[in-house]
C-alpha positions as CSV (number, residue, x, y, z in Angstrom):
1,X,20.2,-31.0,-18.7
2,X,21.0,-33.1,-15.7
3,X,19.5,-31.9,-12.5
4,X,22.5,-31.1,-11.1
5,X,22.9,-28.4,-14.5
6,X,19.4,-27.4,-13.4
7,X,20.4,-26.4,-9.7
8,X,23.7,-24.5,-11.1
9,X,21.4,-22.5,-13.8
10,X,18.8,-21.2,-11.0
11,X,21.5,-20.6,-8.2
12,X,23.5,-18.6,-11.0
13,X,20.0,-17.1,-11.7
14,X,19.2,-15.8,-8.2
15,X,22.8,-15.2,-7.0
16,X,24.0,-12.1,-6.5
17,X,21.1,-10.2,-6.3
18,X,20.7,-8.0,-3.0
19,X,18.0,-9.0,-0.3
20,X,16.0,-5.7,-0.7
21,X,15.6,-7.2,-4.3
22,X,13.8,-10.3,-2.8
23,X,11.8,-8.5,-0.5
24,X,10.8,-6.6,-3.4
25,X,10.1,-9.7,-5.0
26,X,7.5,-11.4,-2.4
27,X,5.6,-8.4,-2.1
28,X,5.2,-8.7,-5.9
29,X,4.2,-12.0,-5.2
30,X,2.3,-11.9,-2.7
31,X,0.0,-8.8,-3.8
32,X,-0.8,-10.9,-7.5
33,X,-1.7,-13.8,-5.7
34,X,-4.8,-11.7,-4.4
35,X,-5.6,-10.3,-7.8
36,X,-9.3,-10.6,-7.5
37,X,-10.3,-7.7,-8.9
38,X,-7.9,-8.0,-12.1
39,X,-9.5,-11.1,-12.8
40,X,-13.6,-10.6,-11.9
41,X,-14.5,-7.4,-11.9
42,X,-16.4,-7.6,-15.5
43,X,-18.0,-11.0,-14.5
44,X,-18.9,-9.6,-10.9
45,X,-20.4,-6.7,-12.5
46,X,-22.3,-7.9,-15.2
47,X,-23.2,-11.3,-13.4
48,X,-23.5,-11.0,-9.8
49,X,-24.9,-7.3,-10.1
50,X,-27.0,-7.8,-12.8
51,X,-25.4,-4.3,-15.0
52,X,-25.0,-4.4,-18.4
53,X,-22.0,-5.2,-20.4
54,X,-21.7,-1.0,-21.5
55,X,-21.8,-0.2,-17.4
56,X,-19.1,-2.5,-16.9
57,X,-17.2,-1.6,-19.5
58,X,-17.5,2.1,-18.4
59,X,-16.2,1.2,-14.5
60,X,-13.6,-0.6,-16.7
61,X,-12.4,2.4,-18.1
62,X,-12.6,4.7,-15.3
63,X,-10.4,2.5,-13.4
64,X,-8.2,2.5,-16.6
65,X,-8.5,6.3,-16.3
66,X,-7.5,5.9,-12.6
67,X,-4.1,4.6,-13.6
68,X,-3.3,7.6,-16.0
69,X,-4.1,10.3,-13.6
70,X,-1.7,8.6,-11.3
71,X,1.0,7.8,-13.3
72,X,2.7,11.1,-13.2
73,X,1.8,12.1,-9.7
74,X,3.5,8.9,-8.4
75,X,6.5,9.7,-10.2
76,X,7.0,13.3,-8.6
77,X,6.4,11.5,-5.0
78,X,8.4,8.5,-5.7
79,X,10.8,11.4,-6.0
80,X,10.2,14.3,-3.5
81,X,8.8,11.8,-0.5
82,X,10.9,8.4,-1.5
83,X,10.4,5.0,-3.1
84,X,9.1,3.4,0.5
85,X,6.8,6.3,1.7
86,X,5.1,6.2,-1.8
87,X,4.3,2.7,-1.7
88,X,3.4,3.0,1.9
89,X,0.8,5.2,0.4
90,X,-0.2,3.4,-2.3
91,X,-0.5,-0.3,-1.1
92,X,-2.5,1.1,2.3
93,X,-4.6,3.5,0.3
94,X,-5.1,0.4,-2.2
95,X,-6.1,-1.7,0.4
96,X,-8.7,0.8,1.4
97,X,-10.4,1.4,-1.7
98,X,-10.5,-2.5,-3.1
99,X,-12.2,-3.0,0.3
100,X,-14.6,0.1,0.0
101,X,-15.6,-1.2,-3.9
102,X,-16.9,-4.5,-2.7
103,X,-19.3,-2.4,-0.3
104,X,-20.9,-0.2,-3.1
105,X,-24.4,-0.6,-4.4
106,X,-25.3,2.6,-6.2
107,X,-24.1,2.4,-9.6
108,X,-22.2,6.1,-9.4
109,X,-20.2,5.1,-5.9
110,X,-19.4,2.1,-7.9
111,X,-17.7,4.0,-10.7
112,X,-16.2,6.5,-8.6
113,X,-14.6,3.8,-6.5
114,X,-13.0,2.0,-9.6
115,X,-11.7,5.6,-10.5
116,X,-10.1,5.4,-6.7
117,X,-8.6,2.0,-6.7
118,X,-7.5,2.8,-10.7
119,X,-5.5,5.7,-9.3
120,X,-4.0,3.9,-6.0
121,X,-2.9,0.6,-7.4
122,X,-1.0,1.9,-10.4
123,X,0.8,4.5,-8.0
124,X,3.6,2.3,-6.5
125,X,4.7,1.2,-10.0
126,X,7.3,3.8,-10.5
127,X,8.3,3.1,-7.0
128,X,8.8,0.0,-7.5
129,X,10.5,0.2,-10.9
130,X,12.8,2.8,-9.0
131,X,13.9,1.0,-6.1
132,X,14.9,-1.8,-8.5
133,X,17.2,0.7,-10.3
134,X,18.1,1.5,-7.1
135,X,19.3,-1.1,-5.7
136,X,20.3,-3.6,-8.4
137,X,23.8,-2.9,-10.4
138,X,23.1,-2.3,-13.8
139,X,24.3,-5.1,-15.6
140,X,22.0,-6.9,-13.1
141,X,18.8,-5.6,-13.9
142,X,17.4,-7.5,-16.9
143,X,17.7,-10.7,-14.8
144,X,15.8,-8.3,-11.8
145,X,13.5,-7.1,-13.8
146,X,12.6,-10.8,-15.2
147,X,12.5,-12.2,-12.1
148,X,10.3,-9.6,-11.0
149,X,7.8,-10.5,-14.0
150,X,8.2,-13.9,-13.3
151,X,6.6,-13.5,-9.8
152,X,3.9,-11.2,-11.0
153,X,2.9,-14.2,-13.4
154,X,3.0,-17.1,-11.2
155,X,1.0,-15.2,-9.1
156,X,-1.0,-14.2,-11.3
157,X,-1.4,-18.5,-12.5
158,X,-2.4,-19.5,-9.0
159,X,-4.8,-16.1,-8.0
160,X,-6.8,-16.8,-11.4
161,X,-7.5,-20.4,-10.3
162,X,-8.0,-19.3,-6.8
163,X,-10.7,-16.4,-7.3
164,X,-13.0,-18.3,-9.8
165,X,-13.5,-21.2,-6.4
166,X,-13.7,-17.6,-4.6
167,X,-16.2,-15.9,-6.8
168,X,-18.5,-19.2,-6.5
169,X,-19.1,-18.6,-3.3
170,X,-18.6,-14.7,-2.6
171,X,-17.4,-11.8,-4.5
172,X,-17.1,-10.0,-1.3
173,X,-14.9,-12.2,-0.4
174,X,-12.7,-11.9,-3.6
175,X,-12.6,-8.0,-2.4
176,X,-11.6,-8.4,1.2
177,X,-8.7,-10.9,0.2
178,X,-7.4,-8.8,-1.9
179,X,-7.7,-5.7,0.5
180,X,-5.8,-7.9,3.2
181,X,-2.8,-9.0,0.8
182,X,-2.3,-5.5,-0.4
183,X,-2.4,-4.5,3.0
184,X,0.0,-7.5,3.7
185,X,2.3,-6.1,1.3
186,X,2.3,-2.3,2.9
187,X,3.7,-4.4,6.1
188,X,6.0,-6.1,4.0
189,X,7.5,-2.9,3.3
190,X,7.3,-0.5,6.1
191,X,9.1,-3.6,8.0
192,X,11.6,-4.9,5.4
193,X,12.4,-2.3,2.7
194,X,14.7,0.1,3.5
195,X,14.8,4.2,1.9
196,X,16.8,4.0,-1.7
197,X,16.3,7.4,-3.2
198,X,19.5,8.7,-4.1
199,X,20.7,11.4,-1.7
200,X,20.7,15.1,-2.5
201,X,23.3,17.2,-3.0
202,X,23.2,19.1,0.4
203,X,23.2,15.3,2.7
204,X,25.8,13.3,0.2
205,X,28.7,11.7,1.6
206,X,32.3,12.3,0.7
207,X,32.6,15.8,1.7
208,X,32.9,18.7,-0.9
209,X,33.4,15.9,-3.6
210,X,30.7,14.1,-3.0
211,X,28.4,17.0,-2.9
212,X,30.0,18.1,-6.2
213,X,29.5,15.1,-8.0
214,X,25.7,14.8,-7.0
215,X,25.3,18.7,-7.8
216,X,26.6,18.1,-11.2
217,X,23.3,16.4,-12.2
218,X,20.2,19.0,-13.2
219,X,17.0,18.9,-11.2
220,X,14.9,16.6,-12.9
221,X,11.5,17.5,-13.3
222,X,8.8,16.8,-15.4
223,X,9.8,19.3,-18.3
224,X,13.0,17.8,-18.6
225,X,11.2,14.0,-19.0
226,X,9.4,15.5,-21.9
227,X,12.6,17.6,-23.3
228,X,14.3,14.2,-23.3
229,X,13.8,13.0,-26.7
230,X,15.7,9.4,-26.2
231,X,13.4,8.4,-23.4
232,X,10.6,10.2,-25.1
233,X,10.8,7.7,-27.7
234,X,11.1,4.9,-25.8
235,X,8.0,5.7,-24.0
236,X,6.4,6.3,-27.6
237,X,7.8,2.8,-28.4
238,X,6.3,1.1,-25.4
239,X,2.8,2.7,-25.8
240,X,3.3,1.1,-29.8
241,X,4.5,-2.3,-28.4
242,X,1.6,-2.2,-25.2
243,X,-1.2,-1.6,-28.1
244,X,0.1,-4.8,-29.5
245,X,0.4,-6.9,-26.6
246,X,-3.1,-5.9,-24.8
247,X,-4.6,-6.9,-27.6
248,X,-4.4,-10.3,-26.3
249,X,-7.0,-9.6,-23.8
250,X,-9.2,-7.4,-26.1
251,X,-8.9,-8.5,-29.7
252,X,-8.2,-11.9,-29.4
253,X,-11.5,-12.9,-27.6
254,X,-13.7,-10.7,-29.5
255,X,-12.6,-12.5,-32.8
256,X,-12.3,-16.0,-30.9
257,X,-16.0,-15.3,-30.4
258,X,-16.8,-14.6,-33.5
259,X,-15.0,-17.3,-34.6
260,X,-17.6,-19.8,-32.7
261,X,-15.0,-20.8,-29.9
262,X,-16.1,-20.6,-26.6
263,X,-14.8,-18.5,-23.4
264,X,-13.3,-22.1,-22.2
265,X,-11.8,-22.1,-25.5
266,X,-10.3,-18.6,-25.2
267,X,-9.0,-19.0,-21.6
268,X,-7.4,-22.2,-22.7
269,X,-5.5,-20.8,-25.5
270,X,-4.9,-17.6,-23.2
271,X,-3.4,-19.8,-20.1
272,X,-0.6,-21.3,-22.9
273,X,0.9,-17.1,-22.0
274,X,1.3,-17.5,-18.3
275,X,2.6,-21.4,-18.5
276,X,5.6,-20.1,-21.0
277,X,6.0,-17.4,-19.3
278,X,6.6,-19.6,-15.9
279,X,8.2,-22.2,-17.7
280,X,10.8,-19.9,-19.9
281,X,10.9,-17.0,-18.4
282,X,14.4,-17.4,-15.9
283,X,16.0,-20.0,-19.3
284,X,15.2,-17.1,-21.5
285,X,16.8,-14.7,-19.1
286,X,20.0,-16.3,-18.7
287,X,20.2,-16.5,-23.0
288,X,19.5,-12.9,-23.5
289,X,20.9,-11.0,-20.0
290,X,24.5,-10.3,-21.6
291,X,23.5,-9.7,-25.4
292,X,23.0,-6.6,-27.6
293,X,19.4,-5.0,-25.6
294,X,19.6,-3.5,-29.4
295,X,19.0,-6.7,-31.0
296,X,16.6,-8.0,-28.2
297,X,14.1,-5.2,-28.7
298,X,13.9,-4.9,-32.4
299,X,13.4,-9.0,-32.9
300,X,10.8,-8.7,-29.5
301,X,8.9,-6.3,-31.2
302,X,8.6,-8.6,-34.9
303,X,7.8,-11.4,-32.7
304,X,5.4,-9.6,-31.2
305,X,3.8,-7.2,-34.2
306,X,3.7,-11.0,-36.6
307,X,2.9,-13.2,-33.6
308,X,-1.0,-11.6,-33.4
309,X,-0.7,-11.1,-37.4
310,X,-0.7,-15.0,-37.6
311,X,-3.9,-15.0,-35.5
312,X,-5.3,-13.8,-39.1
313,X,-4.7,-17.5,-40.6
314,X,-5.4,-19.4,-37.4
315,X,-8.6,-22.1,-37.8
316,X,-8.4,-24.8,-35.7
317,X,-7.5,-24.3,-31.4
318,X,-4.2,-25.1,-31.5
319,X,-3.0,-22.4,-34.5
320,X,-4.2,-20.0,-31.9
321,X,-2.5,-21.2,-28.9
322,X,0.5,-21.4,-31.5
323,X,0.3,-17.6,-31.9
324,X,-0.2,-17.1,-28.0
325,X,2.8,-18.6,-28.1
326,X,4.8,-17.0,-30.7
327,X,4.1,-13.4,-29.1
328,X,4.7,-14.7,-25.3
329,X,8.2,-15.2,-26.5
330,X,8.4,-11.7,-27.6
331,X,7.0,-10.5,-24.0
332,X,9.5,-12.7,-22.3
333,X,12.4,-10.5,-24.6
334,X,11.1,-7.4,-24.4
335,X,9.6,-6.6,-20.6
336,X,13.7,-7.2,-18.9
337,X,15.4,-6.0,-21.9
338,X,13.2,-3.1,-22.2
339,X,12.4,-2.3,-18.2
340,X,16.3,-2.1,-18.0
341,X,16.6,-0.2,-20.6
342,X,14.3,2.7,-18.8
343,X,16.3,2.1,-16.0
344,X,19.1,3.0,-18.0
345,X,18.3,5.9,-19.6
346,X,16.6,8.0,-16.3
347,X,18.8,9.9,-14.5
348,X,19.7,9.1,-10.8
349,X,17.7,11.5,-9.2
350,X,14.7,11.4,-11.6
351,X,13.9,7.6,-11.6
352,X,10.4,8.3,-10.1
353,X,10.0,11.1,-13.0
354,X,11.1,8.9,-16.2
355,X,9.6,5.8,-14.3
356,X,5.9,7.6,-14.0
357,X,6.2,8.4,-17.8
358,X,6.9,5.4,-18.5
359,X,4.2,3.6,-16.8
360,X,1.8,6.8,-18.4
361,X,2.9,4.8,-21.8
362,X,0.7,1.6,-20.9
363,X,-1.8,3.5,-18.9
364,X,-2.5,5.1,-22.0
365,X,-2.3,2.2,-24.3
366,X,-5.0,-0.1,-22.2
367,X,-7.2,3.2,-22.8
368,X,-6.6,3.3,-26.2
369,X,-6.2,-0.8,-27.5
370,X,-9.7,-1.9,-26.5
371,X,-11.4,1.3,-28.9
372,X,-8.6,0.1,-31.7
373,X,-9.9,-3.4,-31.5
374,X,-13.6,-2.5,-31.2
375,X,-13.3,0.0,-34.3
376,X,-11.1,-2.2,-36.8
377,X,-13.3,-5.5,-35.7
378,X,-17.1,-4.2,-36.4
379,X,-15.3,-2.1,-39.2
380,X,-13.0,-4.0,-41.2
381,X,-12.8,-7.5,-39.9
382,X,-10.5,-8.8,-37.3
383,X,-8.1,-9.6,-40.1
384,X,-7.4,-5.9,-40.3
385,X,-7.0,-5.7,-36.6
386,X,-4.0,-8.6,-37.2
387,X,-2.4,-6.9,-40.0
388,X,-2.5,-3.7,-37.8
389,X,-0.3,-5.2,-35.4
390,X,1.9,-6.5,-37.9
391,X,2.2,-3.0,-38.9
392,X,2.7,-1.5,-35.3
393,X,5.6,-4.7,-34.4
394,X,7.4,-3.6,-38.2
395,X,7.3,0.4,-37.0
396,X,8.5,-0.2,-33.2
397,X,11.3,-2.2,-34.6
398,X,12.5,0.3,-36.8
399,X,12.2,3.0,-34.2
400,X,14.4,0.9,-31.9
401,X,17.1,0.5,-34.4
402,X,16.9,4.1,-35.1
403,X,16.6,5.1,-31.5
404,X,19.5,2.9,-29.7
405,X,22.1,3.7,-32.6
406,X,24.9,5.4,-31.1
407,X,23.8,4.8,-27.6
408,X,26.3,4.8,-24.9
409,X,27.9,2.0,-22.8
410,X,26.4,1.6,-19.9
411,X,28.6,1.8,-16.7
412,X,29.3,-1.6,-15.5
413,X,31.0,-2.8,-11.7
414,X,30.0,-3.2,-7.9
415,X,29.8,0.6,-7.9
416,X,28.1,1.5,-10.8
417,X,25.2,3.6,-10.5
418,X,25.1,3.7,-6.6
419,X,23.7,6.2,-4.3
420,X,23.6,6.7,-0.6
421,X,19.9,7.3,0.6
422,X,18.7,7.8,4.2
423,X,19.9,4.3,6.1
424,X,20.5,2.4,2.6
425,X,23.0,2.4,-0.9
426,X,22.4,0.9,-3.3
427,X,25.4,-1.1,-4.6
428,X,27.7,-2.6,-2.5
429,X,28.8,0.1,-0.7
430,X,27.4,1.3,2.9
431,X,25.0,3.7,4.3
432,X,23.5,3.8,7.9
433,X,22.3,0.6,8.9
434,X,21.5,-0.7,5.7
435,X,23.5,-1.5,2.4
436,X,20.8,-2.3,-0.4
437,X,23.7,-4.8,-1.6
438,X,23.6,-6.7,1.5
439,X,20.8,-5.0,3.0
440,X,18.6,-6.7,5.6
441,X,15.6,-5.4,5.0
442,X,11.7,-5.3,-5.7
443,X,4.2,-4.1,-11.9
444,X,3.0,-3.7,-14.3
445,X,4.2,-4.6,-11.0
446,X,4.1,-4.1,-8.1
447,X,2.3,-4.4,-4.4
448,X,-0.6,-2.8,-5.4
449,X,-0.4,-2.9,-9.1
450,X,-3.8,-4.9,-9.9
451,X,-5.7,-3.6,-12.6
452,X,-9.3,-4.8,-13.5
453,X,-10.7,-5.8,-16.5
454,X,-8.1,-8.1,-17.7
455,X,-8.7,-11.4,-17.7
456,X,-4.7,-12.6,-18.3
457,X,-1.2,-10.5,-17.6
458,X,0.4,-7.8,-19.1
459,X,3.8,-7.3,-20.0
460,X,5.3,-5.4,-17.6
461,X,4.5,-2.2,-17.2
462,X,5.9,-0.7,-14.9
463,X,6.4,-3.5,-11.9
């Protein structure tokens, strides 16, 4: 492609988007540039403090515990209080706690902390994920939600690079810079991002009609989530397709290990996930934005379910960096086409709601994939562990098959699925001093959507 095709592929790429979306999108950025924590804590723990590999394990899973406590409870604030007040919340409170962790001695205030930072980092991902809804039209979204992973894994690329010359020198450090970029990003928001919850029935514009037509939609709460057995299933399909994908970060390097490859080994064959996913990510985007999400889902989830089954016949390094990238492609498929999807099915004023379950499906997973690996390896063999995932990617294909037959067209146009909100609508249309489509003013991810233990990204869970 000539470079003039080039510059016509990435302005048709980022045009059309609103600016709240980019805002959105730098404070993605800019919070996983200071991912610190995701990225040392285990090494910190076990090298600088001088704990065993069981204690760090344990804060590991605390802080994974964090992150399903707080799953729901963002969703309920993301609706009751708003998308910006709930990340105000979550990126300052965030800020507070990663800076608090990197003070603790005593081996209790340590674990309790990691339960505090697991709790405050994953709350603004339904807020996040919602104000995308919000403010992007729908047949926008998988390229919004792509870009929006895209960010979180450049900045993921350069913070790796950046914390291990950190960590040389001073954890603390580590700690404090990501403290002051979280913090950066509750700026970021309180001065750019305008309000995009939906308005209620009793404050909607367009007299009796508009009241009407936003009375006509049930209160949403978290019974109904649960009663919705469409969403229900996709949530039950992401936990099956984040079992798969975390095992990248816990399965692979266990049987690399016990394969005699070193951790340079592993983290070379791991970095192959993040360059694809910078390289393709946007190309892949612009294939896949207007085809069937049906499709998409069910050949993501193959890819992904016989991408780590091939790590069964792997021998030499680059068979498994052949694998890494095999299932990368799948994560580049399925995080848009799926995130949109979500989007999709939750109701206008419940996005914080179906958004928190949601991001409960990967909490729950990164709880549950390190004991699946642990068990099948010392069990069975890693080779089991690889034909388990073959298994899982077959099942979660089926179920989307089964679970997006008959689905409805989604409602296209400027106008489609816009709502006034405070001094901003998202759409095109205006509100106050702020239009979401024009507006001055989107993990996973996420400001404040670090998670520790993990030595390479996630799909996207919830941005």
């Amino acid at each position: 492609m000539s470079v003039a095709g080039v510059g016509r592929a990435v302005r048709e790429t980022v045009s059309g988007l609103p600016r709240a979306f980019w805002w959105l999108w730098v404070s993605t950025l800019v919070n996983r540039l200071g991912a610190f924590v995701a990225t040392f804590m285990t090494l910190y723990l076990t090298l600088d403090r001088g704990y065993s590999a069981s204690f760090a394990g344990l804060v590991v899973a605390l802080h994974g515990l964090g992150g399903v406590a707080s799953s729901l409870v963002a969703g309920v604030m993301t609706d009751r209080l708003g998308r910006r007040p709930t990340l105000l919340v979550a990126n300052a409170s965030t800020a507070f706690s990663v800076a608090l962790l990197g003070f603790m001695e005593h081996p209790a205030a340590i674990a309790a902390v990691a339960l505090l930072v697991g709790m405050t980092s994953n709350a603004s991902r339904p807020a996040v994920a919602a104000m995308m809804a919000d403010i992007v039209r729908p047949e926008d979204r998988v390229r919004a939600f792509a870009l929006n992973y895209w960010a979180i894994n450049l900045g993921f690329a350069v913070s790796a690079t950046a914390a291990g010359l950190i960590a040389e020198h001073s954890y603390l450090a580590g700690f404090l810079g990501e403290a002051a970029l979280t913090l950066a990003c509750a700026v970021l928001v309180y001065a750019k991002l305008p309000e995009s919850r939906p308005a209620a029935a009793a404050s909607a514009p367009g007299g009796a009609a508009g009241k009407a037509a936003a009375a006509a939609e049930p209160e949403t709460g978290l019974g109904t989530v649960l009663r919705d057995r469409r969403f229900m299933g996709v949530v039950g399909l992401s936990f099956l397709i984040s079992l798969i994908f975390t095992q990248g970060s816990v399965g692979l390097p266990v049987a690399m290990g016990a394969a005699g490859f070193s951790p340079a080994d592993y983290g070379l064959v791991s970095a192959v996930n993040g360059v694809l996913i910078v390289l393709l990510q946007i190309p892949v985007t612009r294939f896949i934005e207007h085809r069937d999400p049906q499709r998409l889902l069910v050949a993501s989830a193959l890819l992904a379910g016989y991408g780590f089954a091939m790590t069964a016949f792997a021998g030499p390094l680059w068979a498994y960096a052949l694998t890494v990238a095999v299932w990368t492609l799948a994560e580049i498929v399925n995080s848009p086409t799926q995130m949109s999807l979500v989007a999709r099915l939750s109701p206008l004023h419940g996005r914080g709601r179906y958004q928190g379950m949601y991001t409960l499906s990967w909490a729950v997973a990164a709880l549950v994939a390190p004991l699946m690996a642990g068990v099948m390896i010392d069990r069975y063999g890693a080779g089991w562990l690889w034909a388990a995932t073959g298994a899982l990617g077959t099942l979660a294909a089926a179920g989307y098959w089964l679970l997006m037959r008959r689905l409805p067209q989604e409602e296209t146009g400027p106008m489609a699925g816009t709502a006034t909100a405070g001094t901003a609508t998202a759409g095109t249309g205006t509100g106050g001093t702020a239009t979401a489509g024009t507006a001055t003013g989107g993990t996973g991810t996420a400001c404040a959507a670090a998670a520790a233990g993990s030595p390479a990204p996630l799909p996207v869970a919830p941005a």
